[in-house]
DSSP file (Angstrom, degrees, kcal/mol; ACC not computed):
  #  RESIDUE AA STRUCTURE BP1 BP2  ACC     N-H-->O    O-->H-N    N-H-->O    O-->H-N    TCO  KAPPA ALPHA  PHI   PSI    X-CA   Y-CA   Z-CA
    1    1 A X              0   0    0      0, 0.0     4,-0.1     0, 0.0     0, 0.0   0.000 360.0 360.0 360.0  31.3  -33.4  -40.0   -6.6
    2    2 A X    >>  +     0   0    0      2,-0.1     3,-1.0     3,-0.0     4,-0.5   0.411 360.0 140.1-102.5  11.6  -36.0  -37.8   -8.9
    3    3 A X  T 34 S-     0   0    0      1,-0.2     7,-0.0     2,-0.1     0, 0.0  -0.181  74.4  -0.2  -1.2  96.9  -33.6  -37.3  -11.3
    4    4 A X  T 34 S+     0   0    0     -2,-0.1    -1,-0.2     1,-0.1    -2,-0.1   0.304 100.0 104.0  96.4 -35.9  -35.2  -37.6  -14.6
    5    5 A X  T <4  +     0   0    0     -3,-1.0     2,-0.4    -4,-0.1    -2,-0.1   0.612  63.4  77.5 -88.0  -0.7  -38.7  -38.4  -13.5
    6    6 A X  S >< S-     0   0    0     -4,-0.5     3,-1.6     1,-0.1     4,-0.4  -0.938  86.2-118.5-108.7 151.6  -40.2  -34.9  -14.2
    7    7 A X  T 3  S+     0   0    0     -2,-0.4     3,-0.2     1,-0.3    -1,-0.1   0.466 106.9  51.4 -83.6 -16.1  -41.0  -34.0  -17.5
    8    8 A X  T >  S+     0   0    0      1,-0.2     3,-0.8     2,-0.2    -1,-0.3   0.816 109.7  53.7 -85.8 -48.9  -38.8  -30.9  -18.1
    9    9 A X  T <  S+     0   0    0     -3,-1.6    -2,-0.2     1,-0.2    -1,-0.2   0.614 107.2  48.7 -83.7   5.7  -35.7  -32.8  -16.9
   10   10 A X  T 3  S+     0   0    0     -4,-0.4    -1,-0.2    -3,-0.2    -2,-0.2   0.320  77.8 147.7-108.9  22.5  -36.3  -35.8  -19.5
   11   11 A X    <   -     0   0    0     -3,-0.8    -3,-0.1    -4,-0.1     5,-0.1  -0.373  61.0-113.7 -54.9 118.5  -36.9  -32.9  -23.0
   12   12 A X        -     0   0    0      1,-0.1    -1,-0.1     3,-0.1    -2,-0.0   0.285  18.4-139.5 -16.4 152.3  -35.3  -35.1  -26.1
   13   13 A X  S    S+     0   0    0      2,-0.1     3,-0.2     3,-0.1    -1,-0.1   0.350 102.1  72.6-119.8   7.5  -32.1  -32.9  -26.9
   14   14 A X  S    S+     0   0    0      1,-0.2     6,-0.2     5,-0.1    -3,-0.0   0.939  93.6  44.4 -63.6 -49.8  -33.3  -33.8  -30.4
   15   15 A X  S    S+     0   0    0      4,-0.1     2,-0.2     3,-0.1    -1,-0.2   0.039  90.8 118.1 -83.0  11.4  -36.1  -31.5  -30.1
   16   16 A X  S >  S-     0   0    0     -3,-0.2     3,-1.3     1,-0.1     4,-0.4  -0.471  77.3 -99.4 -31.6 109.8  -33.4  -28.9  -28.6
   17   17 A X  T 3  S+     0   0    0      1,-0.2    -1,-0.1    -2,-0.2     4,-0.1  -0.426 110.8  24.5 -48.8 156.2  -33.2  -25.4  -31.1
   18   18 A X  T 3  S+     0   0    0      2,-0.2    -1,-0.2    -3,-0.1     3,-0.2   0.077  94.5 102.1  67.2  -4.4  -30.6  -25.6  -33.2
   19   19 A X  S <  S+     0   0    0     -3,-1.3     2,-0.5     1,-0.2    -2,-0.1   0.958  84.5  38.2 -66.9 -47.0  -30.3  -29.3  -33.1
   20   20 A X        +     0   0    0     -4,-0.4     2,-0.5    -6,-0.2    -1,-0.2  -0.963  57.3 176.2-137.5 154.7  -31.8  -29.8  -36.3
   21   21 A X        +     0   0    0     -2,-0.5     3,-0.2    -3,-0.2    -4,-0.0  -0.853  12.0 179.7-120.4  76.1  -31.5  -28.0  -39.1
   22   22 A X  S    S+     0   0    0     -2,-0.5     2,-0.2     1,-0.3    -1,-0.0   0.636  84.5  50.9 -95.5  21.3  -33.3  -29.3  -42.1
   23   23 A X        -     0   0    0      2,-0.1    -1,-0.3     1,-0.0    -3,-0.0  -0.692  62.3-177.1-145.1  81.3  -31.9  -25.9  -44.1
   24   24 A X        +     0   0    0     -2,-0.2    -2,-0.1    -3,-0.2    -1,-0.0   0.462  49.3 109.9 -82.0   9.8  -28.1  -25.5  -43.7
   25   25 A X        -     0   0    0      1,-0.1     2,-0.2     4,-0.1    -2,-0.1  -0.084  62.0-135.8 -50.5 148.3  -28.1  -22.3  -45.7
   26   26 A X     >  -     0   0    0      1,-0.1     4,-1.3    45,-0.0     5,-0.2  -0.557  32.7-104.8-109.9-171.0  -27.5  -18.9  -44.3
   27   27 A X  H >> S+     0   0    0     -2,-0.2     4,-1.4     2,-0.2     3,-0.7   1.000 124.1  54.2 -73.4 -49.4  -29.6  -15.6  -45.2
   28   28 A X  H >> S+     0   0    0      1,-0.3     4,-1.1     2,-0.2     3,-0.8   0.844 116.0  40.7 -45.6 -72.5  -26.1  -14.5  -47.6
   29   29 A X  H 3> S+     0   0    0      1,-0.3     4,-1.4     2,-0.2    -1,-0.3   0.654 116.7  44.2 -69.4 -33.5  -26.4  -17.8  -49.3
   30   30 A X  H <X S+     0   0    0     -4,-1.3     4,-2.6    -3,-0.7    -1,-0.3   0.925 110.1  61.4 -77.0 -36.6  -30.3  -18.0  -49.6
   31   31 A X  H << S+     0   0    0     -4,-1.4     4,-0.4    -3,-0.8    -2,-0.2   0.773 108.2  37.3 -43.8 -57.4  -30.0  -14.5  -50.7
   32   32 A X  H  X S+     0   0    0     -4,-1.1     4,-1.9     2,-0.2    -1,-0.2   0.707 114.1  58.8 -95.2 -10.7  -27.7  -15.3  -53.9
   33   33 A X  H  X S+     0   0    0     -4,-1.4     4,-2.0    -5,-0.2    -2,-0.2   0.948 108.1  44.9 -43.9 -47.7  -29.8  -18.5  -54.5
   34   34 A X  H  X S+     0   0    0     -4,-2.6     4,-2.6     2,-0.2    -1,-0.2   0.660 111.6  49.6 -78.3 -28.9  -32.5  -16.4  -54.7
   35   35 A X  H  > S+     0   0    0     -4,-0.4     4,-0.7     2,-0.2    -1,-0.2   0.908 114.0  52.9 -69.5 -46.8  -30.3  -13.4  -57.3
   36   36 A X  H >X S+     0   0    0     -4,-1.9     3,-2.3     1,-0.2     4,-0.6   0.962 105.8  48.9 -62.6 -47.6  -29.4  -16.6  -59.4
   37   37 A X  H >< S+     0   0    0     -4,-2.0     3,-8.4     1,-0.2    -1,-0.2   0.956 105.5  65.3 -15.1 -91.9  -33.2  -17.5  -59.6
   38   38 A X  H >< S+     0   0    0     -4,-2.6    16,-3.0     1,-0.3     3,-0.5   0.491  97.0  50.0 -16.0 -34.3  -33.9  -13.8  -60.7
   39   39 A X  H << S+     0   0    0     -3,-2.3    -1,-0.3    -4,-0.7    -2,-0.2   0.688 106.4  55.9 -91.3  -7.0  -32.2  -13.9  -63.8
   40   40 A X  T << S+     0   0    0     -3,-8.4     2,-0.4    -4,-0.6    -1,-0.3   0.342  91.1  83.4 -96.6  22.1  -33.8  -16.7  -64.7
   41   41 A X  S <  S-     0   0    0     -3,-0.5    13,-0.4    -4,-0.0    -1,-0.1  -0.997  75.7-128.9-176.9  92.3  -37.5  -15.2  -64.2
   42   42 A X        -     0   0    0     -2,-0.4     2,-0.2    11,-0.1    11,-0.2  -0.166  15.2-147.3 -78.9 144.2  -39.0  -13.2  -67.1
   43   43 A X  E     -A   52   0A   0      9,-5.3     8,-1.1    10,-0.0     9,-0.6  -0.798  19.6-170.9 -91.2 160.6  -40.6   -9.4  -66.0
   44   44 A X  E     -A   50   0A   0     -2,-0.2     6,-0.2     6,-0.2     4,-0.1  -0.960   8.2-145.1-129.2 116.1  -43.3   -8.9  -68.2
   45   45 A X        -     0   0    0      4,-3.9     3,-0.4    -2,-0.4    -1,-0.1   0.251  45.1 -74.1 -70.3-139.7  -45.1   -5.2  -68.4
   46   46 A X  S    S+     0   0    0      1,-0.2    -1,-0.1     2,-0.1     0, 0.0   0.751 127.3  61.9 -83.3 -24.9  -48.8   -4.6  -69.0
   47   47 A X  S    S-     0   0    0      2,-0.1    -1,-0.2     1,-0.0     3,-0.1   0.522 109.9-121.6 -78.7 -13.2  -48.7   -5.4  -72.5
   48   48 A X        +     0   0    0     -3,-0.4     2,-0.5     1,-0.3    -2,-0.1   0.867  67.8 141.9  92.6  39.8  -47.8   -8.4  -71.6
   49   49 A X        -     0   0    0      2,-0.0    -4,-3.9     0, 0.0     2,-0.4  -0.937  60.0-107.1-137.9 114.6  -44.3   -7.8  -73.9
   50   50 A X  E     +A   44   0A   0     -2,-0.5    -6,-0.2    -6,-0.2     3,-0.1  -0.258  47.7 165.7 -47.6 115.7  -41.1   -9.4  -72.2
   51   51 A X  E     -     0   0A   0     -8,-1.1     2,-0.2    -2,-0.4    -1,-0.1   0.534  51.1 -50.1-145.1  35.7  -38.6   -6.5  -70.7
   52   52 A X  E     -A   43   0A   0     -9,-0.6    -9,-5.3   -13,-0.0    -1,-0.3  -0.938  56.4 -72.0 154.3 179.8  -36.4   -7.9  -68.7
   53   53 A X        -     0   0    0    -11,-0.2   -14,-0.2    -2,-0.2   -11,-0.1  -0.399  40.8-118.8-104.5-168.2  -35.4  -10.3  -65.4
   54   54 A X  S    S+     0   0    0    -16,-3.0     4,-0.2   -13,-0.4   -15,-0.2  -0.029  86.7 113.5-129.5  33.7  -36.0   -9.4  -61.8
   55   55 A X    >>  +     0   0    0    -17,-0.3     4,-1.9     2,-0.1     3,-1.9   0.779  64.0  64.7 -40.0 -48.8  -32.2   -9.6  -61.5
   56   56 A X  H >> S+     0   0    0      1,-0.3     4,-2.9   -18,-0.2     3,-0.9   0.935  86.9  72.0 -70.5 -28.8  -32.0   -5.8  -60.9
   57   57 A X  H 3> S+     0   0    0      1,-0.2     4,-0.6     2,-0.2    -1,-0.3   0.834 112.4  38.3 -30.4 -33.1  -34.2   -6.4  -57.2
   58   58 A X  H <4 S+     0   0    0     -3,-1.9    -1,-0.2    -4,-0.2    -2,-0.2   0.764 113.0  49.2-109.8 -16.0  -31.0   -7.7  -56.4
   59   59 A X  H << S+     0   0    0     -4,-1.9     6,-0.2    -3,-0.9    -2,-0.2   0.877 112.3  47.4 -68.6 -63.2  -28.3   -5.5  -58.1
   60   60 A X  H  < S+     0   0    0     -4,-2.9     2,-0.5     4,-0.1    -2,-0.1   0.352  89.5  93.3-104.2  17.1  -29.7   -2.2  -56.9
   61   61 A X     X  -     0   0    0     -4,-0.6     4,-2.0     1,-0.2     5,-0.2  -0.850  60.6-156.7 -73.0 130.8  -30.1   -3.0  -53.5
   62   62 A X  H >> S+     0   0    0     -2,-0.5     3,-3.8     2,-0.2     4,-0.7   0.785  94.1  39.8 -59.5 -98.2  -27.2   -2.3  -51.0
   63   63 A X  H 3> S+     0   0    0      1,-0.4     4,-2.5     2,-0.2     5,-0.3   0.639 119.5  47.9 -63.2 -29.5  -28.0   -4.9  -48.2
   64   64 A X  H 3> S+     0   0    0      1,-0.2     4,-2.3     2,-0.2    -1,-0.4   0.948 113.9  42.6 -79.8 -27.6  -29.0   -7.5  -50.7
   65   65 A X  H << S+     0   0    0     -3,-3.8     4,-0.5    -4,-2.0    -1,-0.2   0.670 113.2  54.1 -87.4 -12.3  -26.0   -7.1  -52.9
   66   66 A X  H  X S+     0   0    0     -4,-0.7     4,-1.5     2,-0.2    -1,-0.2   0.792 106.6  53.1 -87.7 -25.3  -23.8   -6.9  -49.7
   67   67 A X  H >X S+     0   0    0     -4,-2.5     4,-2.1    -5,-0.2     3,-1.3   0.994 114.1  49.3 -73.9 -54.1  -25.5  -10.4  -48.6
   68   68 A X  H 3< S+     0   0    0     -4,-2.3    -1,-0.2     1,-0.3    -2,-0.2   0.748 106.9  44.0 -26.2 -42.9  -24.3  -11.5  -52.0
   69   69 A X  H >4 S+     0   0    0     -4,-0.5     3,-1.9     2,-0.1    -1,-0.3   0.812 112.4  58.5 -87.7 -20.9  -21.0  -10.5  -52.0
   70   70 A X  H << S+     0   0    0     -4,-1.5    -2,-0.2    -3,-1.3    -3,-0.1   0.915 111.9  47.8 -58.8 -36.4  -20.9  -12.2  -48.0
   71   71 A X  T 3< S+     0   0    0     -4,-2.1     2,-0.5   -43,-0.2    -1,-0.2   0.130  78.6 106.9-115.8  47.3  -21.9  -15.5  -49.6
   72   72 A X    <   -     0   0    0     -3,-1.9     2,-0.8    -5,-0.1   -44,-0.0  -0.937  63.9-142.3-111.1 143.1  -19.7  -16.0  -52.6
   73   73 A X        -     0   0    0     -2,-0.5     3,-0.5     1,-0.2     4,-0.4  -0.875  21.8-178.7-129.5  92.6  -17.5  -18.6  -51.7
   74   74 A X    >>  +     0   0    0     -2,-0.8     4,-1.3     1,-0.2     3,-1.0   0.786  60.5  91.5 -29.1 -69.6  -13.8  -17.9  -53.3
   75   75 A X  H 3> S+     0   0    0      1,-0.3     4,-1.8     2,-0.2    -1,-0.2   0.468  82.9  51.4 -60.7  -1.6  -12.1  -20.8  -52.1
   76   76 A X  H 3> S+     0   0    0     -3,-0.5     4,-1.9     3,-0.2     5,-0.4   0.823 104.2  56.7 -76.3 -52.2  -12.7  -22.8  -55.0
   77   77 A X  H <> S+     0   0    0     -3,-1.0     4,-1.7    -4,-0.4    -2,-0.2   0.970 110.9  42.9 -31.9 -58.2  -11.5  -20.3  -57.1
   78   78 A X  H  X S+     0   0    0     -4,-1.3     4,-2.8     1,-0.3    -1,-0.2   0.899 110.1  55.8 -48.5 -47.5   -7.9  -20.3  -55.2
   79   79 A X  H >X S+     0   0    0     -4,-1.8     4,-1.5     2,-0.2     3,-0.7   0.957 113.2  37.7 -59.4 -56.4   -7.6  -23.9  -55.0
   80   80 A X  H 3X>S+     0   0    0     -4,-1.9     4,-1.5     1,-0.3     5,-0.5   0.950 119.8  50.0 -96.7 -65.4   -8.1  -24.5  -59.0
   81   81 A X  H 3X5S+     0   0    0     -4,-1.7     4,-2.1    -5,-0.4    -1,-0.3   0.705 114.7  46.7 -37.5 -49.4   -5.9  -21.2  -59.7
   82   82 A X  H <<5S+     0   0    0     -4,-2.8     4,-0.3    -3,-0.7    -1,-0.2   0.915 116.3  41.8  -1.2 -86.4   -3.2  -22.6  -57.2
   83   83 A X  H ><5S+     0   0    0     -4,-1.5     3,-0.7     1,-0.2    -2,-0.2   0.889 115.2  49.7 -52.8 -51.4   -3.2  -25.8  -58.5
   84   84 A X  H >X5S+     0   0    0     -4,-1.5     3,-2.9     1,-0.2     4,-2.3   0.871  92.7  87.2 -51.7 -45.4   -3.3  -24.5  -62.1
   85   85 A X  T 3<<S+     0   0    0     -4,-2.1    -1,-0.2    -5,-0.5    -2,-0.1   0.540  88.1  39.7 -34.5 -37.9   -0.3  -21.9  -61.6
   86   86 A X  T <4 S+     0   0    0     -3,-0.7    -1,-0.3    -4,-0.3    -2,-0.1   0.189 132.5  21.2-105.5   7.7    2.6  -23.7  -62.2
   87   87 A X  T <4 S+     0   0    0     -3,-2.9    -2,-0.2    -4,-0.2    -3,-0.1   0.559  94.7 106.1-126.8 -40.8    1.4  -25.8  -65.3
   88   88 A X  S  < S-     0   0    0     -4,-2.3     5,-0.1    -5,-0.2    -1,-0.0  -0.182  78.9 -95.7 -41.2 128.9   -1.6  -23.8  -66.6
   89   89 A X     >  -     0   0    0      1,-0.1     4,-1.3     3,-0.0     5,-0.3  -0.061  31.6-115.9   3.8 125.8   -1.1  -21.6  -70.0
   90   90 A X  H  > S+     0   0    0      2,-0.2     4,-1.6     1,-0.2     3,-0.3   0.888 117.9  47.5 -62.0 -35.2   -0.4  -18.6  -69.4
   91   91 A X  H  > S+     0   0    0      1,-0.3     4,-1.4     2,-0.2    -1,-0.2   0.794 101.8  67.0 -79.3 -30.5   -4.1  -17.3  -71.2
   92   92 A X  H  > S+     0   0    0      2,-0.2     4,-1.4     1,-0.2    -1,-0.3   0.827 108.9  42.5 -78.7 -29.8   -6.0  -20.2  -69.0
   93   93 A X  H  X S+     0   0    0     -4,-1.3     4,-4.2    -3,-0.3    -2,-0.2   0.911 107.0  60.2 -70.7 -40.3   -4.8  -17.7  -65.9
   94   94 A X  H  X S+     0   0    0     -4,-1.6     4,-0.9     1,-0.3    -2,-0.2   0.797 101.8  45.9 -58.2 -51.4   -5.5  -15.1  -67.3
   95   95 A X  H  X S+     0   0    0     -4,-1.4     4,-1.2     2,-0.2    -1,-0.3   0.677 106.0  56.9 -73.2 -33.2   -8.9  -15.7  -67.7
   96   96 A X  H  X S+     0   0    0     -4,-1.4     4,-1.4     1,-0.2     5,-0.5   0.953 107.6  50.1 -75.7 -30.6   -9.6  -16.8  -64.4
   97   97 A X  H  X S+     0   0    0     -4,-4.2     4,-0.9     1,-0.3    -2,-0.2   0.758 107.7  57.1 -75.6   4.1   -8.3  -13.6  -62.9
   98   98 A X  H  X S+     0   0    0     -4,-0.9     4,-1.0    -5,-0.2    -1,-0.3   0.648 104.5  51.7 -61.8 -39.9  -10.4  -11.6  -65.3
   99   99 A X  H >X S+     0   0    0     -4,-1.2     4,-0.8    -3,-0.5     3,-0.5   0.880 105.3  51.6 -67.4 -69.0  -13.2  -13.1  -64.3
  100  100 A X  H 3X S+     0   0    0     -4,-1.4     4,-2.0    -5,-0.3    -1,-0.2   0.745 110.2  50.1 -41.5 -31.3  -12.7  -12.5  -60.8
  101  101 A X  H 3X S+     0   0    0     -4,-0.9     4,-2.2    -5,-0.5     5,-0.4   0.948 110.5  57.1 -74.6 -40.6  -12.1   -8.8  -61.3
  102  102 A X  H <X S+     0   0    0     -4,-1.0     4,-1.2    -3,-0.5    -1,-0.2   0.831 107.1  37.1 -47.6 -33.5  -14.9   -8.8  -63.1
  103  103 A X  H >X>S+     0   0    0     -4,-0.8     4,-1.7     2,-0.2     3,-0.6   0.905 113.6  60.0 -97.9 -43.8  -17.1  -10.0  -60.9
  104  104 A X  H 3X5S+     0   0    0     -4,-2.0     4,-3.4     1,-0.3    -2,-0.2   0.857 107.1  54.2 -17.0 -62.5  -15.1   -7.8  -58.1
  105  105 A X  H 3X5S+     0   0    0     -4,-2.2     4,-1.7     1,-0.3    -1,-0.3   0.644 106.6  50.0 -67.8 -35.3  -16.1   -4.7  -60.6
  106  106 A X  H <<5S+     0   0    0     -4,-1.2    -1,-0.3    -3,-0.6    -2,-0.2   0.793 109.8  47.0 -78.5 -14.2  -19.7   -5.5  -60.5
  107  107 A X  H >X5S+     0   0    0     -4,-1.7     3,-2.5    -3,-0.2     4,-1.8   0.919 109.9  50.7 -80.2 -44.7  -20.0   -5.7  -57.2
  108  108 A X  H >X<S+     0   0    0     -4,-3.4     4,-1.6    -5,-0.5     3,-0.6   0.990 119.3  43.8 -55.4 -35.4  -18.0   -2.3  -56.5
  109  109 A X  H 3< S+     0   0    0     -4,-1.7    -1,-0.3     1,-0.3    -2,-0.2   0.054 109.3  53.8-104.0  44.1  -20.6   -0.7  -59.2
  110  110 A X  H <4 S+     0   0    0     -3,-2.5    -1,-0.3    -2,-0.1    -2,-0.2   0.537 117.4  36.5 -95.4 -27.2  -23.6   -2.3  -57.9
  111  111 A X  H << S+     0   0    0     -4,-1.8    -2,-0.2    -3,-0.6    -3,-0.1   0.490 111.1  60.2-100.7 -15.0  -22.8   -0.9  -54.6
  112  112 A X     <        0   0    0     -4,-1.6    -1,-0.2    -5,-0.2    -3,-0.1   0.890 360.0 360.0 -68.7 -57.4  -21.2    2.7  -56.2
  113  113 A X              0   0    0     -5,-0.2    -2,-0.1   -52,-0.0    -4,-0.1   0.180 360.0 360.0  70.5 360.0  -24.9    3.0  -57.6
């Protein structure tokens, strides 16, 4: 009957790894948080004369732009194009699937180099 009464067998399952989480992000998703961030985040050179974002850290890496492309999350896209299909304008489709190649086409030529 010592069930329980030694310290190992009563460990919380709170305190358990993976039990809690207080960041339900994955490295793909932190990854493009972090790209979006970038553009918004002046470089400045030595002269102290704006010339750019720190966007391109994130373009003209391979691994980073492949975590990017892992964590962009489509299925909103589908659904409102779906829904949209059979009522939408024909130019209101049109435009979303131009964006999406678009953004399709920067990812092949970030990754082309």
């Amino acid at each position: 009957m010592s069930a329980g009464t030694e310290q190992h067998q009563r460990f919380p399952r709170a305190l358990a790894p993976g039990y809690f989480r207080p960041d339900d992000l994955d490295f793909a998703q932190r990854v493009e948080m972090t790209a979006q961030l970038a553009r918004q985040l002046r470089f400045h050179d030595l002269n102290n004369q704006e010339v750019g974002d720190w966007s391109a850290l994130f373009t003209n890496d391979a691994t980073l732009m492949m975590a990017r492309i892992a964590a962009a999350d489509l299925w909103p896209r589908q659904q409102r194009f779906t829904a949209d299909a059979e009522t939408a304008p024909l130019p209101s489709l049109a435009r979303q699937v131009l964006s999406l190649a678009g953004e399709l086409d920067f990812w092949w030529r970030s990754l082309a180099g």
